[in-house]
N, C-alpha and C positions, 0 to 999 in steps of 0.2 A: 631455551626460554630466557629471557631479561631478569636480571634482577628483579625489577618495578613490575615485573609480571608475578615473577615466584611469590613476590610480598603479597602481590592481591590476591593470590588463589586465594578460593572459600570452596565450603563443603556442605551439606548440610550436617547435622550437631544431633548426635544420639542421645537420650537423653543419662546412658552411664558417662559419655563423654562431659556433658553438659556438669554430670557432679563434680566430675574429677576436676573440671574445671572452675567451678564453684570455690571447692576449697583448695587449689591453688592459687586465685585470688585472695580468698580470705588467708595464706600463710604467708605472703609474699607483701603486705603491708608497707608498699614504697608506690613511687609514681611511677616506675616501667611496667605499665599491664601485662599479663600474659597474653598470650594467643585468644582471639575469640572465636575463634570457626579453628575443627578441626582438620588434620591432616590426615590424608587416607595410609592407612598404615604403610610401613615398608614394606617393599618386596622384597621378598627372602632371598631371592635371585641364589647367589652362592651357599644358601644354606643348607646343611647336609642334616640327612638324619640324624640324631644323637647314637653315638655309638653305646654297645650294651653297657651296663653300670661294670664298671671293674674293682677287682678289690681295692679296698681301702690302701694297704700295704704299696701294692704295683702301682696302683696311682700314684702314690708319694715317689715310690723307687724309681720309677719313670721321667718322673720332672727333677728328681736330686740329678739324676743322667745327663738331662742337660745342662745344668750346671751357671750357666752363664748365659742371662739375658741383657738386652738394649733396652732402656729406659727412656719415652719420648713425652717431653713437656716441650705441650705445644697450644696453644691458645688466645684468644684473645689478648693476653696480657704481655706473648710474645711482640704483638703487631706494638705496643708499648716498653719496650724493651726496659723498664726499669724508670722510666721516664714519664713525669707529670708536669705537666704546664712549664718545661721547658728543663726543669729542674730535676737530678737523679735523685730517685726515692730510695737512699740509704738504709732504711730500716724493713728490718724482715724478709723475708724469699719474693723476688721477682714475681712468679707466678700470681702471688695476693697481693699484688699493688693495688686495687682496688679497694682493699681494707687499708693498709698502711698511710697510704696517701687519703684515705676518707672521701674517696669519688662517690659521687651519687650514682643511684642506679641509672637514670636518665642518663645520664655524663656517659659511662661507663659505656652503657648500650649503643650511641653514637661509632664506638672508636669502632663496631664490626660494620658501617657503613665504608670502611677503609679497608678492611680485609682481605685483597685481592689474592694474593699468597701468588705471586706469578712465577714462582718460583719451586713450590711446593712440587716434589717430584718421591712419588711411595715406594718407587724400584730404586730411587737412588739411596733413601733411607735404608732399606731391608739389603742394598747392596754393601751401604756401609757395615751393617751387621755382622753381613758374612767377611767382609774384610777384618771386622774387628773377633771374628771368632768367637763371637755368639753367637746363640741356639735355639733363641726366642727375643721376642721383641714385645714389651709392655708400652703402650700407648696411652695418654690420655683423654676419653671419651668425655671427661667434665668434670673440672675442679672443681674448687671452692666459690667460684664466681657464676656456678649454675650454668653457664653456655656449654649448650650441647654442641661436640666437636663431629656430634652422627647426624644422622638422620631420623628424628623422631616426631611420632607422632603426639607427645605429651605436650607441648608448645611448640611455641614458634620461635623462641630463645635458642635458636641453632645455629648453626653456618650453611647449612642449605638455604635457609629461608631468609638471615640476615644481611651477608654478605655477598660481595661482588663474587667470591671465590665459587660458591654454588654451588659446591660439590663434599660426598660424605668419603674425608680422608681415609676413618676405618675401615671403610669398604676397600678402598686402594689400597692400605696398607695391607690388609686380611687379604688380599687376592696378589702382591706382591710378593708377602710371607708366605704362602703360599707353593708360590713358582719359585721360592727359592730354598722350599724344605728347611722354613723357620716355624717355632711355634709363634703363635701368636696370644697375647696378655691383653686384659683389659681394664686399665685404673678408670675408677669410678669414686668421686668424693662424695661419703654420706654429708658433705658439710654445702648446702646448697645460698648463696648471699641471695640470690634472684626469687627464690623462691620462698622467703620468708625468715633465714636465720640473720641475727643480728652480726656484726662482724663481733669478736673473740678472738684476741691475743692469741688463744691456748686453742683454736678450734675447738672446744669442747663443747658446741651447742649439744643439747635433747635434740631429738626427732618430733615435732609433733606430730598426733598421729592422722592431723590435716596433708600432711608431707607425705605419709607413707606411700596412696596412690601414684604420686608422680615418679617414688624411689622403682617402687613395683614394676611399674609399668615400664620405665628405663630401663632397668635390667635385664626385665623380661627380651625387650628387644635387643638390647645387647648381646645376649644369650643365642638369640632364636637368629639373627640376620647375618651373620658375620662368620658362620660355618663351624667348624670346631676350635678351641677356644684351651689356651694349654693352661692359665695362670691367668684368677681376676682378683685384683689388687683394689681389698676397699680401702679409705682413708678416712682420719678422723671421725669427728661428730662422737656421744656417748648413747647411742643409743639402748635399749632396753635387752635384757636377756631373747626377751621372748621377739623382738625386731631382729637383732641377730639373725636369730636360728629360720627367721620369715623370710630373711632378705638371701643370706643362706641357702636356704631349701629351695631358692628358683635357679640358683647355679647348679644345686644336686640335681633337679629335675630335669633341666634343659641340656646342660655340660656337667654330665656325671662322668667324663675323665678330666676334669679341668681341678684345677687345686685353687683351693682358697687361703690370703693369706691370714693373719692374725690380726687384723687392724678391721676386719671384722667383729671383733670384740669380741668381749662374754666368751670366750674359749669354742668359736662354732666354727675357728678357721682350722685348715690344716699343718700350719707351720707359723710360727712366730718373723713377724719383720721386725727385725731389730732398728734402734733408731737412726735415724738420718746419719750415712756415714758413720756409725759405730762399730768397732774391731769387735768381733765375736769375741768374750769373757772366756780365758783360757780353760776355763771346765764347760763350757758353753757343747749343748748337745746337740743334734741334727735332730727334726728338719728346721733351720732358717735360712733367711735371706738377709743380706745383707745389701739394705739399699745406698746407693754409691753416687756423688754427684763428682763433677771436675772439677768444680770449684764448690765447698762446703758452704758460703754463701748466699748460693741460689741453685734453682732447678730449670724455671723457665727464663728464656732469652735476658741478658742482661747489658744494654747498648756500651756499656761504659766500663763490664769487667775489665782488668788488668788481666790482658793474657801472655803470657810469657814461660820458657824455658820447657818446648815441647820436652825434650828428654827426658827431664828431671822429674815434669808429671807424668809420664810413660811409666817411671820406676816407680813411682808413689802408686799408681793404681795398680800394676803389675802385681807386689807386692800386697794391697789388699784383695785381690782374686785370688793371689795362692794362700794367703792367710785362711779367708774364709773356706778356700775348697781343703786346704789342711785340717779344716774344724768337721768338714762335714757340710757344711753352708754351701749353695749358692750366690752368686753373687749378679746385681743386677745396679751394670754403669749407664748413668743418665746421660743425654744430650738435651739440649733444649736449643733448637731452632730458630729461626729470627722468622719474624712478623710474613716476611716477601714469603718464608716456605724452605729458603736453603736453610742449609746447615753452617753452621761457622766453622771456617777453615780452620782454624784450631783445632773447635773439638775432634773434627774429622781426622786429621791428621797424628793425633795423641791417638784417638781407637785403631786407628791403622798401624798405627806404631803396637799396641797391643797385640793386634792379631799376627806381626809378622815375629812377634815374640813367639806365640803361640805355635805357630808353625815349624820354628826352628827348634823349639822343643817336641816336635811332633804331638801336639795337643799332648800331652802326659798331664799338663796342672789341670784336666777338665775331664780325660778319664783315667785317673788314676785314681785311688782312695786313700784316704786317714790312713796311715802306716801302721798305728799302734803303740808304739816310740814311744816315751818319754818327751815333754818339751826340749827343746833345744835354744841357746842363747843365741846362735848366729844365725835362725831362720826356721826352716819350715821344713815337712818330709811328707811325702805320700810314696807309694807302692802298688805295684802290678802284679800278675803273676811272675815278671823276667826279673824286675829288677825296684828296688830303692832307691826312691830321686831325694835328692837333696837340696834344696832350693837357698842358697848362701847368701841372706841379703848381706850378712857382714864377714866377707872377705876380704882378710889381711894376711894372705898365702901364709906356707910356712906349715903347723900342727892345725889339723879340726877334729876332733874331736867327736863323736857322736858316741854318745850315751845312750847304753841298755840294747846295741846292736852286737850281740855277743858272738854270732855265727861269723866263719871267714866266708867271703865273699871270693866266686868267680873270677872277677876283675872288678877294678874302677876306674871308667873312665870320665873326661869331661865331657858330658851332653850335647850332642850336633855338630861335636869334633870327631868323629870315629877316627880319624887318619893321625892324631895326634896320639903321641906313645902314653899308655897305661899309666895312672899315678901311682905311687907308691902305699903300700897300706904297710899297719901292725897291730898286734893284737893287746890291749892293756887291761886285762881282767876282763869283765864287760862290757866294753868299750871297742869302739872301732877309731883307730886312730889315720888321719890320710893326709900326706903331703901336697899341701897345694901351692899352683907356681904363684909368684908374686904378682901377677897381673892377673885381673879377672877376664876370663873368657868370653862374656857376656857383661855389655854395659847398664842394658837393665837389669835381668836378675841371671846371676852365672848357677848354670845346676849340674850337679852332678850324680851322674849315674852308678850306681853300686850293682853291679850285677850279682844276680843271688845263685846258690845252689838249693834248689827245693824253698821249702818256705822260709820266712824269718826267723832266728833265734831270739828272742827276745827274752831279756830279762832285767825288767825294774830297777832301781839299785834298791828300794823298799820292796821287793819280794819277802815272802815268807818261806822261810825253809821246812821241809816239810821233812825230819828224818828217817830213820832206816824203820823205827815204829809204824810209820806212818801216823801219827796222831801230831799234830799240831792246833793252835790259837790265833785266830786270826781276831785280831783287838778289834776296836771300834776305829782304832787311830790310824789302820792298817785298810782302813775303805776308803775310796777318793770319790767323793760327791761328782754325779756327773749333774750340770744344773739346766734350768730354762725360766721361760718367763712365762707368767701365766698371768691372764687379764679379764677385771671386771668392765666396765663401761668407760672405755676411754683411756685416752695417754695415758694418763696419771694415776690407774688404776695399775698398773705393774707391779707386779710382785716374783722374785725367785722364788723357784723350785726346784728341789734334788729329785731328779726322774730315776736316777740310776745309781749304783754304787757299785763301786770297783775294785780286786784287791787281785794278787798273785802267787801265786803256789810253785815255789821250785821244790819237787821232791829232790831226795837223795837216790832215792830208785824207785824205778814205775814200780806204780800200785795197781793194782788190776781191780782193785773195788774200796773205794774210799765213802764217808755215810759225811754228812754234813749237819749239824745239828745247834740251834740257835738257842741264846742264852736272854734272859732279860727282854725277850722282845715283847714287844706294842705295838697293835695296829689296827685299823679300823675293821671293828665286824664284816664280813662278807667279802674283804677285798682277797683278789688272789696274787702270789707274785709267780714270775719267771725268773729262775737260778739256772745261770749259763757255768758250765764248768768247761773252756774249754770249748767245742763243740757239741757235747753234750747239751740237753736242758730239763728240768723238770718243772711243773707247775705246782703250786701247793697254799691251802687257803691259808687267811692268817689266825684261824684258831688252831691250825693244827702245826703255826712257827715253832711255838713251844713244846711240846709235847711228841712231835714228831722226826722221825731221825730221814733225813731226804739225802736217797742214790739207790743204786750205789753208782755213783763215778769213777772212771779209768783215769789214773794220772801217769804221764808218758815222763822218763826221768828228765833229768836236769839237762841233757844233750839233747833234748827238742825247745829249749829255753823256757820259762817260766808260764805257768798252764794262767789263766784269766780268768778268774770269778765274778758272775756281776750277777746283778739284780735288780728286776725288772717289774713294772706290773705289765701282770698278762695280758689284760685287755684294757690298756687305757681307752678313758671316753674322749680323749684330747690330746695333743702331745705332752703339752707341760704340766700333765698334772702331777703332783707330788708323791711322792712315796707312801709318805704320811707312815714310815717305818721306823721304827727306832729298838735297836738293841742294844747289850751287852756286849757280845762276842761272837763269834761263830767257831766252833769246836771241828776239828776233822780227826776224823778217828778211823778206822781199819774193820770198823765192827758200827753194827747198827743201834747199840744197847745206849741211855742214855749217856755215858762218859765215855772219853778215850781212853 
């Protein structure tokens, strides 16, 4: 079918369609009308059943697994690369040059008569992926600027019915991902220009609740047409508690294993996104994501970036993937494509450079986990059941040093060198000391492997000693806040929270039943916590902190390295919600009676 054909299809007009249509005129308050006749829905073609709901837990643990997604801004404002009336629009991200530059909506609607994308190719994107050793790929289905990137039946503000191009990319890319055993993501902006919101610096419009049908009903097909669906990524806008949990509730319904992120708002997502390019906060907890552009600048196409020194941004992202997977975090690196469809050689070739890093470390930074460790000043650590990688971004050979690694270790070698002779180690209290040669191994990030016998010994250098009594104190000063963010209606609604608290018990000699019992505590009626000792755990409400003595717990001595105490609520209603605990001390005693 013609362009000049697709434009004219008409339909006849139901009369729920007719409302929905009604008041997306009345929210949309500019000269680009909407759609007047509507479109016959999509066909599901590729859409699968929903699979059964899974627990809340395994959904989460399932998508921390994969670890690392591909971020695509791709848009109308690609085919614009940055560019108005001849001049580069300096101020604000590419993608909303519509607002920055103050285009009319008229104006703006024009540039998809140019959209041809001849370029655009969905196996090559989802191929880059896999080159770059991600696990999922996040697309965007409609920015800020309202054009629909699918195929909907809500207007006719889309690339099917606008553009030369003609065609619904999500569908190609979902059936790409697909064939190439990637998940597949779907950003979608609550912040719509076309559709009635005024443009905002801060994207923080309301939703009004003229809007809501056209958000619903996107979704909904978002949801329903494009098969199972691993991670949907909303964006700005502040809308209300109860729109949330609305807009929400049709991701639960339709893709109840798909995770939702925090930008969702009102706390009804599964995991916090951190901001633009922001390093997870070194007490920062799982689960988040850390969204990642190649240039902190922009996200979508930008004709005039300065691109230069693949290596050196090779080592710049490299290092924020192992950062955030050291934290617990996902991470997810943008591309933004140009207008034609391709990719820019650049970007491509820096993702490539990623993935062959990847593979020469035998994916470890993506299934390995959080070590346990202490921070460390020259980099990063995660751990396997084999071995303890150590990811060196500051390697100046000679003494490294790693702190609260008290166990001797198997061997250590350099990573993806097996053939090169064993580095030297020694033991310094603590501390694992290891000779490394003056030149790094690896020019992006050089790692190394510490192979273990049995598990890790670990111990804090602020452990508590717990003596031959067994009774010990563990202060207030002696728990390490583990934190997160947690959000009202919008950006600017963030606030920290301590989810967790941490402390460590080196006995002098196992104790075969230790009672744990809290001093000065407060905390909200009804709430319950989870006390990890260890592998142990017990649950216990918060009237009975006080008053109650909780175990008994086994502590294995000082030669299994330092035992781990945390503190948990049992059933958060969200990740980041707060403790909302505060005590005294926590007393370990040998006996169950109030004192040690």
């Amino acid at each position: 079918m013609s362009f000049a054909a697709r434009r004219r299809r008409s339909l006849p007009i139901s009369l729920p369609i007719l409302l929905l249509l009604s008041s997306t005129l009345l929210a949309a308050g500019c000269g680009e009308r909407p759609a007047t006749s509507a479109k016959p829905a999509s066909t599901p073609g590729a859409a699968t059943a929903a699979p059964a709901r899974p627990d809340d837990a395994d959904r989460i643990r399932h998508w921390q697994r994969q670890g690392y997604g591909m971020f695509v801004h791709w848009g109308l404002y690609s085919q614009l690369g940055g560019v108005w009336n001849g001049k580069p629009v300096t101020r604000g991200y590419s993608e909303q040059i519509q607002s920055w530059a103050n285009i009319s909506h008229a104006d703006y609607a024009k540039v998809a008569s140019g959209f041809a994308a001849p370029k655009f190719d969905a196996d090559a994107i989802c191929g880059l992926a896999r080159d770059a050793g991600a696990r999922y790929v996040v697309v965007t289905s409609k920015h800020h600027d309202g054009f629909a990137m699918f195929d909907t039946a809500s207007t006719d503000y889309d690339i099917v019915d606008r553009t030369p191009f003609g065609k619904d990319p999500i569908k190609l890319i979902a059936e790409a991902c697909r064939a190439r055993g990637l998940g597949l993501g779907i950003y979608f902006s609550l912040v719509d220009w076309h559709a009635g919101h005024p443009f905002d610096p801060d994207n923080g419009n309301p939703i009004p609740a003229s809007m809501e049908p056209l958000i619903e009903r996107q979704v909904t097909e978002l949801m329903t047409n494009y098969g199972p669906i691993t991670e949907v990524w909303f964006d700005m806008s502040t809308p209300t508690p109860a729109q949330s949990r609305r807009f929400a509730g049709i991701v639960r319904r339709l893709q109840p294993a798909a995770v939702i992120n925090g930008r969702i708002w009102n706390n009804a997502g599964d995991f916090v996104t951190l901001g633009d390019n922001e390093a997870p906060p070194p007490t920062m907890q799982p689960p988040f994501e850390v969204p990642a552009s190649i240039y902190h600048a922009t996200w979508g196409y930008r004709s005039w970036q300065r691109r230069e020194d693949v290596p050196g941004k090779v080592r710049e992202l490299v290092n924020g993937l192992v950062q955030a997977r050291a934290a617990g975090g996902n991470y997810l690196l943008n591309i933004g494509p140009m207008g034609d469809g391709a990719v820019v050689p650049f970007e491509a070739e820096v993702l490539r450079g990623i993935g062959q890093w990847l593979q020469r470390h035998a994916h470890v930074a993506l299934d390995a986990r959080p070590s346990g460790l202490p921070p460390q000043t020259w980099g990063s650590t995660l751990a396997d059941d084999k071995a303890l990688y150590l990811f060196v971004r500051d390697w100046r050979g000679g003494r490294l040093v790693v702190n609260g690694l008290a166990g001797d270790p198997r061997a250590v070698r350099i990573d993806g060198d097996d053939a090169a002779a064993p580095l030297a180690w020694r033991r310094e209290n603590d501390a694992l000391v290891i000779d490394l040669p003056a030149q790094a191994p690896d020019r992006v990030l050089p790692v190394v492997r510490i192979e273990t016998q049995g598990p890790l010994r670990i111990v804090p250098p602020d452990a508590i000693a717990v003596p031959a009594s067994g009774a010990a104190t563990l202060a207030q000063s002696a728990w390490h806040p583990g934190t997160s963010f947690a959000f009202g209606s919008g950006y600017r609604s963030q606030r920290s929270t301590t989810v967790s608290l941490r402390a460590a018990l080196l006995p002098e000699r196992a104790e075969d039943a230790v009672w744990l019992r809290f001093t000065g505590a407060k905390a909200p009626a009804g709430q319950r916590y989870r006390i990890r000792v260890g592998a142990q755990e017990r649950v216990i409400a918060a009237e009975a902190l006080g008053t109650q003595a909780l175990g008994p717990f086994a502590l294995p001595d000082a030669r299994a390295g330092a035992t781990p105490v945390t503190i948990t609520l049992a059933t958060p209603d969200y990740p980041a919600r707060d403790l909302e605990l505060r005590f005294d001390a926590v007393r370990v005693s040998p006996r169950a009676e109030a004192s040690p």
